[in-house]
ZAMARGU-4260 file (C-alpha; in steps of 0.2 Angstrom, whole numbers, plus 5000, padded with zeros to 4 digits):
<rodrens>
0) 5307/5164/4422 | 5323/5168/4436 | 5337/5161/4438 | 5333/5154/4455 | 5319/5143/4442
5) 5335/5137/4432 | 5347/5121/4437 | 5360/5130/4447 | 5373/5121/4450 | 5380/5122/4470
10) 5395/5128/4472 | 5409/5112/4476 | 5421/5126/4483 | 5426/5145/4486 | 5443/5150/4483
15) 5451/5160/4494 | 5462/5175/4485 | 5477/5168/4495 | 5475/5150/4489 | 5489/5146/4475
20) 5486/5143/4458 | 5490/5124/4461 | 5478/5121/4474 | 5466/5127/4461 | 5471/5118/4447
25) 5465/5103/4460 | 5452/5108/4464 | 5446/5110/4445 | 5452/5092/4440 | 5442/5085/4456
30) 5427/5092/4456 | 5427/5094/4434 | 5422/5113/4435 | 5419/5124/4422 | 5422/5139/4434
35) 5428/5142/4452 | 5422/5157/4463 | 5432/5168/4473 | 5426/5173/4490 | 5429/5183/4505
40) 5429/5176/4522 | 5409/5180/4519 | 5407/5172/4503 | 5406/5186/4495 | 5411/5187/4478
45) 5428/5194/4473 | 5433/5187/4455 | 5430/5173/4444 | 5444/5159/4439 | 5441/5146/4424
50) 5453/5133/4418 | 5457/5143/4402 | 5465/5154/4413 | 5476/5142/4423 | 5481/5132/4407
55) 5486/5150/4398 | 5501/5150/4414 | 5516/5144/4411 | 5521/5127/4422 | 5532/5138/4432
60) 5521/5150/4438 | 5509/5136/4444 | 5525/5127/4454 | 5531/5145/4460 | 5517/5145/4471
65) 5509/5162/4464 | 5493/5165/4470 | 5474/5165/4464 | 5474/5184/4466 | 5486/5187/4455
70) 5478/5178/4440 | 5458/5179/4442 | 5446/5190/4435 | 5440/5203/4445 | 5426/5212/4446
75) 5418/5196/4435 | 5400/5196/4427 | 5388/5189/4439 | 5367/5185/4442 | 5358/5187/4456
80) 5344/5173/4458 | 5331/5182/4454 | 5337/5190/4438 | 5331/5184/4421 | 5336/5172/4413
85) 5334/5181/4396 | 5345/5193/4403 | 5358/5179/4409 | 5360/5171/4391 | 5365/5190/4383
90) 5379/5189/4396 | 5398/5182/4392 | 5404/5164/4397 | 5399/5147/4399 | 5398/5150/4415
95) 5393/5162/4430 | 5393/5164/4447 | 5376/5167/4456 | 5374/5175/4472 | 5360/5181/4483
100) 5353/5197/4486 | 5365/5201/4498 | 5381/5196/4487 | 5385/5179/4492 | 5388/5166/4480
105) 5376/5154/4479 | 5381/5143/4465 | 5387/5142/4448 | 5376/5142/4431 | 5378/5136/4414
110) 5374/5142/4397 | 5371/5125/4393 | 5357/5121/4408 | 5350/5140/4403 | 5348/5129/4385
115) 5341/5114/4389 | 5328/5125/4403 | 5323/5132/4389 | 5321/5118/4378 | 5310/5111/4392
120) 5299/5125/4392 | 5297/5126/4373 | 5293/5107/4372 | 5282/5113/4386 | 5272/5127/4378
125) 5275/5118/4360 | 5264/5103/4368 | 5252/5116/4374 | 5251/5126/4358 | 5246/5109/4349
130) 5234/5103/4360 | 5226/5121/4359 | 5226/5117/4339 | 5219/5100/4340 | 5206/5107/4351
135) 5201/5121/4339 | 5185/5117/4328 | 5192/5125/4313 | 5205/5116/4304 | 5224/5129/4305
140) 5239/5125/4292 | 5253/5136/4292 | 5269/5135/4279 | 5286/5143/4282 | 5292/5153/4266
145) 5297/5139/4257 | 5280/5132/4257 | 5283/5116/4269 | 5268/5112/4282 | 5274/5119/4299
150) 5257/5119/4307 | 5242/5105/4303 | 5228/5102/4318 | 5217/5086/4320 | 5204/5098/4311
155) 5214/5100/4297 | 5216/5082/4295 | 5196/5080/4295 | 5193/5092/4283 | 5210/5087/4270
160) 5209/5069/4274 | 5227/5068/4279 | 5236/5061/4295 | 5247/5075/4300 | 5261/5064/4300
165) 5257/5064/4280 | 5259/5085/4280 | 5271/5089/4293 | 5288/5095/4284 | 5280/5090/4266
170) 5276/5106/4252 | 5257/5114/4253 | 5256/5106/4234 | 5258/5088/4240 | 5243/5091/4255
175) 5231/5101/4249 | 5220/5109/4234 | 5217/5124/4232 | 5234/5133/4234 | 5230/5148/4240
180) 5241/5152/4255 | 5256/5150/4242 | 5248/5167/4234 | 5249/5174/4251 | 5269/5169/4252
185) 5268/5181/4233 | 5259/5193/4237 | 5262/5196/4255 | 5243/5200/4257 | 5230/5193/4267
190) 5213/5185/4260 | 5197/5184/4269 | 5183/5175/4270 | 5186/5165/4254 | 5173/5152/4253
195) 5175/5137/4242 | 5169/5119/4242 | 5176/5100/4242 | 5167/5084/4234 | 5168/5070/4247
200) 5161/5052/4244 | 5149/5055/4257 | 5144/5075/4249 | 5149/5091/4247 | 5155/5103/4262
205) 5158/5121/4259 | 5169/5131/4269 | 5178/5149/4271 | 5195/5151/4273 | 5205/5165/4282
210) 5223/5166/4274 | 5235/5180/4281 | 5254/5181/4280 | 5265/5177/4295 | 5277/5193/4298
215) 5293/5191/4310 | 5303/5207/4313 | 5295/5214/4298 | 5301/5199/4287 | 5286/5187/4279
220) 5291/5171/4287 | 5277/5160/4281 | 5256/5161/4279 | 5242/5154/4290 | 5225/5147/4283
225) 5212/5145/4295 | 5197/5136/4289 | 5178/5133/4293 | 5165/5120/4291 | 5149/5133/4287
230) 5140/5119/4278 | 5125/5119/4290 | 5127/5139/4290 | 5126/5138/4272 | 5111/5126/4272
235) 5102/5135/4287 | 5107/5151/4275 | 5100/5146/4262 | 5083/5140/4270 | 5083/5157/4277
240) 5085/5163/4260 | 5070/5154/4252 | 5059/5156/4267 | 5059/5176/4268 | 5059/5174/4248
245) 5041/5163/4250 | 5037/5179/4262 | 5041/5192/4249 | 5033/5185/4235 | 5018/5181/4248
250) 5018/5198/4253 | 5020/5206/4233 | 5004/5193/4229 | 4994/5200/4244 | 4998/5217/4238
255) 4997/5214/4219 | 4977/5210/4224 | 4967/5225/4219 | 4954/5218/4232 | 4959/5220/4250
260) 4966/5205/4260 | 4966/5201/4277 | 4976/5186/4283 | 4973/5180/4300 | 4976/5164/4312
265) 4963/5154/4319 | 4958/5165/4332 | 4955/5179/4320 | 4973/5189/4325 | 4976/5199/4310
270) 4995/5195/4303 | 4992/5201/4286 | 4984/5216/4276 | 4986/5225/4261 | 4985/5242/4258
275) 4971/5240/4243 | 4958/5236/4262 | 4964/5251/4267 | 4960/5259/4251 | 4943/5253/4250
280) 4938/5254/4270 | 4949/5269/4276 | 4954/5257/4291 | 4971/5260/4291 | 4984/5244/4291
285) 4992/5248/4309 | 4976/5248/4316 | 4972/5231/4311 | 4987/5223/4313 | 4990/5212/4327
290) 4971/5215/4332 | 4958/5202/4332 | 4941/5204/4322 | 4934/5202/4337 | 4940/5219/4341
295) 4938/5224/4323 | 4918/5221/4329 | 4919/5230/4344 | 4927/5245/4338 | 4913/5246/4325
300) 4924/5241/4307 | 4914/5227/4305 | 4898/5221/4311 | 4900/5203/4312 | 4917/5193/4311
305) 4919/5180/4295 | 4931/5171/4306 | 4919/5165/4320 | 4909/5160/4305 | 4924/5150/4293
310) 4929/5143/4309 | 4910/5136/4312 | 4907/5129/4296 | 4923/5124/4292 | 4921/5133/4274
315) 4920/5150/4263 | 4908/5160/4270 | 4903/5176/4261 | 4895/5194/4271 | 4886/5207/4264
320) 4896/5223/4275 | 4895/5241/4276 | 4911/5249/4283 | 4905/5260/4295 | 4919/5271/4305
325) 4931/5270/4290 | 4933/5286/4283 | 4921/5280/4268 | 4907/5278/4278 | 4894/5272/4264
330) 4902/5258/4257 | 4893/5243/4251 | 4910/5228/4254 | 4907/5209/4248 | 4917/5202/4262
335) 4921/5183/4261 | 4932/5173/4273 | 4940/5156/4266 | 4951/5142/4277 | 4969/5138/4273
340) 4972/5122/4278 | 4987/5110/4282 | 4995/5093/4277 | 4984/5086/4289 | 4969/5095/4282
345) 4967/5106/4300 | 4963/5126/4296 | 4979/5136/4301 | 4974/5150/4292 | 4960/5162/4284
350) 4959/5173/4270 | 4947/5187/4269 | 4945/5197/4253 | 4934/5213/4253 | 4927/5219/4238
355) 4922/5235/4237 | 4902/5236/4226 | 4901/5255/4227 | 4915/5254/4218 | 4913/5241/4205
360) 4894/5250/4202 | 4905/5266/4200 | 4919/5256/4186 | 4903/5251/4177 | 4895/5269/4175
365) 4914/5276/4171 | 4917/5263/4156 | 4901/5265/4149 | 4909/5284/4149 | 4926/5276/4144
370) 4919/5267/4129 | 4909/5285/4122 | 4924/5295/4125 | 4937/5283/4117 | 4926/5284/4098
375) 4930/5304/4100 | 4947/5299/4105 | 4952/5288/4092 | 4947/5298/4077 | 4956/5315/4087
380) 4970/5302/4088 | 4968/5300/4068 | 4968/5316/4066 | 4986/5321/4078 | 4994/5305/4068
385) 4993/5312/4053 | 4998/5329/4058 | 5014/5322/4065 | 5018/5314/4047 | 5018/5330/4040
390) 5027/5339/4054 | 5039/5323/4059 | 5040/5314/4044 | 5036/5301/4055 | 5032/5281/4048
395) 5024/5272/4061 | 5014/5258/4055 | 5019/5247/4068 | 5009/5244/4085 | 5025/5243/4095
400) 5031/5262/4087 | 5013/5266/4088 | 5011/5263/4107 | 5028/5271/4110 | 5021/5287/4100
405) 5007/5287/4110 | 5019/5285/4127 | 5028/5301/4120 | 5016/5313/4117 | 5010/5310/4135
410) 5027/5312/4143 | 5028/5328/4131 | 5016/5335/4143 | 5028/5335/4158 | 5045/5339/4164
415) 5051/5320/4169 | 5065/5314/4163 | 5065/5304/4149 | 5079/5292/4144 | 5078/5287/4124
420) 5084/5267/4120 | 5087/5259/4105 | 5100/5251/4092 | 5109/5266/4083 | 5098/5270/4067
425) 5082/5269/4074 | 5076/5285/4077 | 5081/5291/4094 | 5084/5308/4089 | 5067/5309/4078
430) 5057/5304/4097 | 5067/5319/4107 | 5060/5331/4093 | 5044/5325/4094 | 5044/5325/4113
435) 5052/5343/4113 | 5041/5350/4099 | 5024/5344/4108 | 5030/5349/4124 | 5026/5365/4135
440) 5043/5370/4129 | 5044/5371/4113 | 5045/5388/4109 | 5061/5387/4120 | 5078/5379/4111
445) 5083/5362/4108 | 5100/5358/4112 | 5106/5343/4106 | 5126/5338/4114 | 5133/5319/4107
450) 5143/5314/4122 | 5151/5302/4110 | 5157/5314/4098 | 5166/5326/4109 | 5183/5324/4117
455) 5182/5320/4137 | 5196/5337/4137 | 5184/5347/4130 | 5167/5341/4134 | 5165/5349/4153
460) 5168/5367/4144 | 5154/5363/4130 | 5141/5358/4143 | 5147/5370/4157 | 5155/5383/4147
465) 5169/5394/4158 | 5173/5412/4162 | 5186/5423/4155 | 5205/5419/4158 | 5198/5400/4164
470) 5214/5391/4156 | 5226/5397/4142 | 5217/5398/4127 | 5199/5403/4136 | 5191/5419/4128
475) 5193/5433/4135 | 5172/5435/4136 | 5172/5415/4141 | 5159/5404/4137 | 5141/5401/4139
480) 5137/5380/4137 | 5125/5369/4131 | 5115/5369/4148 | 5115/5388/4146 | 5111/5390/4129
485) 5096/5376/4133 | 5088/5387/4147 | 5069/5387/4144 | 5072/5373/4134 | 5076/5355/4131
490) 5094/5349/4131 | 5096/5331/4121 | 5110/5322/4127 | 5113/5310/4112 | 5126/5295/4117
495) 5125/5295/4137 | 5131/5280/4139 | 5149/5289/4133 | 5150/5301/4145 | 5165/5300/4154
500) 5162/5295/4174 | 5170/5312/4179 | 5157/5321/4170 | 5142/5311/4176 | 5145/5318/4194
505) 5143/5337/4188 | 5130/5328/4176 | 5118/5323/4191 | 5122/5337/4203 | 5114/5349/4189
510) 5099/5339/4186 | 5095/5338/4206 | 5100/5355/4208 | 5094/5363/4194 | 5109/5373/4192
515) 5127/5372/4184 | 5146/5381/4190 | 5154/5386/4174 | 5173/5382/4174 | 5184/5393/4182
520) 5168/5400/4189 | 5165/5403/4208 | 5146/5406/4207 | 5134/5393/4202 | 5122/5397/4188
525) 5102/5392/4190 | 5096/5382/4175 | 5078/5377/4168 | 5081/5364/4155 | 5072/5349/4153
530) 5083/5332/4150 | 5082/5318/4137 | 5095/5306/4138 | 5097/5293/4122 | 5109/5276/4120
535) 5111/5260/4110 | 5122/5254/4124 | 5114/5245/4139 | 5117/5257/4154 | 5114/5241/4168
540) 5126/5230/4161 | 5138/5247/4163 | 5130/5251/4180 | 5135/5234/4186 | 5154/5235/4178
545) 5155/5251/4186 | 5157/5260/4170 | 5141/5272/4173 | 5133/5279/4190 | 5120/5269/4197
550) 5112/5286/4204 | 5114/5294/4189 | 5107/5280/4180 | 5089/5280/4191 | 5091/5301/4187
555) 5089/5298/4168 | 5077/5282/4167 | 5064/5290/4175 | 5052/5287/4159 | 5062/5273/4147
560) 5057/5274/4130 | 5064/5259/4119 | 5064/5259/4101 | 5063/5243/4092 | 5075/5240/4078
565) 5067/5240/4060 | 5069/5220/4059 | 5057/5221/4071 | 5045/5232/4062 | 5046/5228/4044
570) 5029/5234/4040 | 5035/5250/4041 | 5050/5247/4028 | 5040/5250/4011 | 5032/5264/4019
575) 5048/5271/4023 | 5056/5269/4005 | 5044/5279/3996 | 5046/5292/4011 | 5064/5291/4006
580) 5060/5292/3989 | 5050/5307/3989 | 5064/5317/3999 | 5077/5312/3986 | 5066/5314/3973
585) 5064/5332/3977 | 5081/5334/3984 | 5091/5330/3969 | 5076/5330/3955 | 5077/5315/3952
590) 5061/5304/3945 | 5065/5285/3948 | 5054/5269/3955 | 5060/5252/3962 | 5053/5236/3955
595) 5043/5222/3966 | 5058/5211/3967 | 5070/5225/3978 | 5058/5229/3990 | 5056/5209/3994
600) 5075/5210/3995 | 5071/5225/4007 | 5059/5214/4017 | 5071/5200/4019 | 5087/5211/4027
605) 5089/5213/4044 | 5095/5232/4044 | 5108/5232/4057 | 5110/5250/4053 | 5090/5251/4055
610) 5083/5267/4046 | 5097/5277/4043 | 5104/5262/4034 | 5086/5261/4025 | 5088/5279/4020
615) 5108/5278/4014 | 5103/5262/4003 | 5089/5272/3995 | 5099/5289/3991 | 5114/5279/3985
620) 5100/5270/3973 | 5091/5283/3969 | 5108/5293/3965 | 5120/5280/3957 | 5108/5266/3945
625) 5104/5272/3928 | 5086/5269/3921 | 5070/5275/3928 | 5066/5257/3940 | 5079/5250/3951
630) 5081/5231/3950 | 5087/5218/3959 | 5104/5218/3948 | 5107/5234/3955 | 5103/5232/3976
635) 5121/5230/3984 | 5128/5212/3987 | 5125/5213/4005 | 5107/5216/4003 | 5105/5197/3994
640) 5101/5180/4000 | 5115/5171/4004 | 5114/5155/3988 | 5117/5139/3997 | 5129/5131/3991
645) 5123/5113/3984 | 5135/5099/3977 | 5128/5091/3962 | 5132/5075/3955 | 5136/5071/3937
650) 5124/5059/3928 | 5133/5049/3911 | 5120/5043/3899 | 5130/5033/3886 | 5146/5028/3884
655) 5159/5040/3873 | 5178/5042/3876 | 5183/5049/3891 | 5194/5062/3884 | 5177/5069/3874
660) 5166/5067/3889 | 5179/5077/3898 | 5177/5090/3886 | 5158/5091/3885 | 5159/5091/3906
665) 5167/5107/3907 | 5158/5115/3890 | 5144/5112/3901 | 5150/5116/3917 | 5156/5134/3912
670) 5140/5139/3902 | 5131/5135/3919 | 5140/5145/3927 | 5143/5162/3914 | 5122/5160/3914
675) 5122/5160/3931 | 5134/5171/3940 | 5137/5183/3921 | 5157/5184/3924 | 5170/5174/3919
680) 5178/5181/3938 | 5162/5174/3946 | 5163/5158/3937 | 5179/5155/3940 | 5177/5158/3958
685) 5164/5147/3958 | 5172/5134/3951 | 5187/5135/3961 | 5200/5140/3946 | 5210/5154/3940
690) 5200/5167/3928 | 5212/5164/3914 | 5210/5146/3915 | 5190/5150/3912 | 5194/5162/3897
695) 5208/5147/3891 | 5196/5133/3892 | 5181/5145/3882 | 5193/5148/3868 | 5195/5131/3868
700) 5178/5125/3866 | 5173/5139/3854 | 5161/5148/3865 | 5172/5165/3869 | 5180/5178/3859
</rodrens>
């Protein structure tokens, strides 16, 4: 905005530099001036007088007749009309002289109407910025740093259910749940796209909210929230959702079908098909795609179309086909075409499966096969079981340990992977053996490295090694590690779920790559080691935390082995017993059995230390309990039942005196429980009292010494 824009005031008179003082001070008290110009005979500005200046005279000079000249500012501060006025309020005075571009005065203009211009054109722009609010969709509050409502649109009153005449001025707290652009004064940090939902009477709405801090001259003056109604988005969003999850799990049924499947409209366009069709016919899928079977005829796939057909009859229909320019050129296909219809009951669909004969003829002849060949399999499986009993000491009467034997003597066979799972105790080690010592690698080393056990400091140098003078302390030869040592080999990595995440990264670069960089080395080393990978921890739940690598975790589960916990296979517990027994039998020579009643204690324990606890429980029996049979006496507390604890009742037959009946109560009372429990510390435990109060009250009644 300009001056010439502003209230300028016109100029009531010019002074003339000869004019006296007194004719001035007239002129001031007539025309009630802030400020009186001093011109040439051109109007052209010379100097400036206010009426500070006349009153700072003394009466005298004013009488005197001395002269404007004498006491006006010259040279004063001026505007020309078409200056700023932004530039006008930075200037001195309450008052200045405008003149033209030429230099003549023109008038005189106030701070004050330079105020109040720009109050009008706030209000102004104020109204405008409000009306743009209201007329925004999405509801806008602002606070100022103190947390009081600034800023609240028509939008926001929809959404908060407040007039803004309720929010203006007032603190966020007292308009609106939830708080959040109070965080933002905190933090001084913005938050997007948070979405969160409001209960109305007449439903829910959900919305997302945009809250970011309001910064003035690098000072956080207040926060804005800007919120959205994405209700419809979110139920369009979730329609959305569920269709194209009906069209997944449409298309994972049409693909699950080991028959091929062809989905078509009711001119016979193709709009599905799965790739078992183009397993049977050799057609492939992008052929048939879009195409009709009309052109399927004519190309020569099909002789005949079992739409034309569904379509007549309104029913399934079923076709004797042989595929003739697939690439299997002989095959014999059941091909039958059935209608999908609507609500209404009208056919907006047909499915068409083919079956392949040849193929089924050819399943029928190979299990016939499969049936002789499994007898010799079977007792050759007999055969390899036991062997593995007497090379593994393996116990595996279970079908679950069984099947996962079975599943590790065939990954024993290759290179993959294989990632080992199972509570601690189970086994895991035992498995890795046994798929090392039946693999193509077993005249090669097993290298087993516990993640777990090893400091983070020092486990890189164990699995990489390093070369000479790599840190203070490095040998002077360096260091070869595990991989290294594991070359030709297998390399067990017990614990993986421990590794730290630095280490995973250098991890999954030597398995991709095949090779590892020692430390302090500059070369990288190539590497053939086969990996198996063991935890009790559950490496998705980790993944998902962001505690293991995701990549690294597809790496190792190539082929996932779980190991069910013994309370899971207690038919092998007495099998594994006498195993134990045997081994510590020969170990320590010692000759001992275990009666009936431990191993149904043994039965009944859940083993959450599975078979190493088994084993530890059998040498500490076999080493520590006298006599040639352990007994139930003699099995560790733990192992037992837990007795419920029951509340009986006293039952008086007769009448005697209470002190006596008192007496006979407790003579009974603790013989029950010394039968019972065999210690006057367990009885008294039982019985709630001290164990000299139990000895007091037996030498009392005669029955202890």
């Amino acid at each position: 905005m300009l001056v010439r824009d502003a209230d300028v005031s016109p100029v009531p008179c010019l002074l003339s530099p000869s004019d006296t003082v007194e004719r001035a001070w007239r002129l001031f008290r007539e025309h009630q001036a802030e400020i009186l110009p001093v011109a040439s005979e051109g109007e052209m500005l010379l100097g400036v007088l206010d009426r500070k200046m006349i009153l700072e005279l003394d009466p005298g000079d004013i009488l005197s007749g001395c002269t404007v000249d004498s006491v006006m500012e010259k040279a004063p501060a001026s505007v020309r009309e078409d200056c700023r006025l932004e530039d006008v309020w930075e200037l001195p005075g309450s008052a200045l002289p405008v003149v033209d571009a030429g230099g003549r005065v023109t008038g005189v203009l106030r701070k004050c109407d330079v105020g109040y211009t720009y109050y009008q054109k706030a209000t102004g722009m104020w109204k405008q910025v409000e009306a743009i609010l209201d007329a925004a969709h999405n509801g806008i509050i602002a606070i100022d740093r103190q947390g009081m409502v600034t800023i609240f649109n028509e939008a926001a009153e929809k959404i908060t259910r407040r007039k803004k005449e309720q929010a203006m001025g007032k603190h966020l707290s007292e308009v609106i749940i939830p708080l959040g652009l109070l965080d933002i004064l905190r933090s001084g940090e913005g938050q997007l796209s948070h979405k969160f939902t409001v209960n109305y009477s007449s439903g829910t709405r959900v919305y997302v909210t945009n809250r970011t801090p309001i910064i003035q001259n690098g000072e956080l003056v207040g926060a804005v929230g800007v919120f959205q109604d994405i209700s419809e988005l979110e139920s369009i969003s979730e329609e959305l959702h569920s269709v194209k999850q009906l069209n997944q799990e449409l298309q994972a049924v049409i693909e699950s079908q080991y028959d091929g499947v062809i989905v078509t409209d009711i001119d016979g366009v193709v709009l599905r098909v799965n790739h078992a069709h183009e397993r049977i016919t050799g057609i492939p899928a992008g052929e048939m795609q879009g195409k009709s079977m009309r052109e399927l005829v004519e190309k020569g796939y099909y002789s005949k179309s079992v739409v034309d057909a569904v379509m007549r009859q309104g029913k399934a229909v079923t076709l004797m086909e042989r595929c003739q320019n697939g690439v299997k050129n002989t095959n014999l296909l059941l091909v039958t075409g059935s209608p999908a219809r609507d609500a209404l009951g009208r056919i907006v669909r047909v499915v068409i499966t083919v079956r392949d004969l040849t193929e089924l003829n050819e399943l029928k002849r190979q299990l016939e096969e499969t049936k002789e060949l499994s007898k010799r399999y079977r007792s050759e499986l007999v055969e390899l079981r036991g062997r593995l009993m007497d090379q593994d000491n393996l116990i595996f009467n279970s079908p679950k340990v069984q099947e996962l034997l079975a599943m590790a003597l065939r990954v024993a066979q290759v290179d993959s992977t294989v990632l080992i799972l199972g509570e601690s105790g189970v086994g895991k080690e035992v498995f890795a053996k046994v798929i090392h010592t039946h693999s193509p690698r077993k005249k090669g080393p097993f290298i087993k490295v516990n993640c777990g056990a090893i400091p983070a400091n020092l486990l890189e140098t164990e699995l990489f090694g390093y070369e000479a003078g790599a840190f203070t302390g490095a040998s002077r030869e360096g260091k070869m590690g595990m991989f290294e040592l594991a070359h030709n080999g297998t390399l067990f990595l017990d614990e993986i779920g421990d590794l730290p995440l630095p280490l995973q990264v250098k991890i999954l670069r030597s398995i991709q790559d095949r090779e590892i960089q020692r430390v302090g080395g500059r070369k990288p080393l190539p590497v053939n080691v086969r990996i198996l990978a063991a935890t009790n921890r559950n490496l998705e739940e980790m993944v998902q935390q962001g505690e293991f690598r995701e990549d690294l975790y597809f790496r190792l589960n190539v082929v996932p082995l779980y190991i069910p916990p013994l309370r899971h296979r207690r038919e092998e517990i007495i099998p594994l017993v006498y195993s134990f027994r045997d081994k510590f039998s020969q170990a320590y020579n010692i000759k001992k059995d275990f009666a009936p009643e431990v191993f149904e204690l043994f039965l009944n324990y859940d083993w959450p230390g599975n078979v190493r606890e088994l084993e530890n429980i059998v040498e500490r029996l076999m080493v520590t309990t006298p006599g040639l049979v352990v007994t139930p006496e003699q099995v560790p507390d733990h192992l037992l039942p837990q007795r419920p604890r029951s509340v009986p009742t006293v039952i008086v037959q007769g009448i005697l005196p209470l002190k006596q009946a008192m007496i006979e109560m407790e003579r009974q009372l603790l013989q029950h429980a010394l039968r019972e429990f065999g210690s006057t510390y367990k009885a008294a435990e039982v019985l709630e009292v001290n164990q000299s109060t139990v000895v007091r009250k037996l030498k009392r009644i005669g029955n202890y010494d």
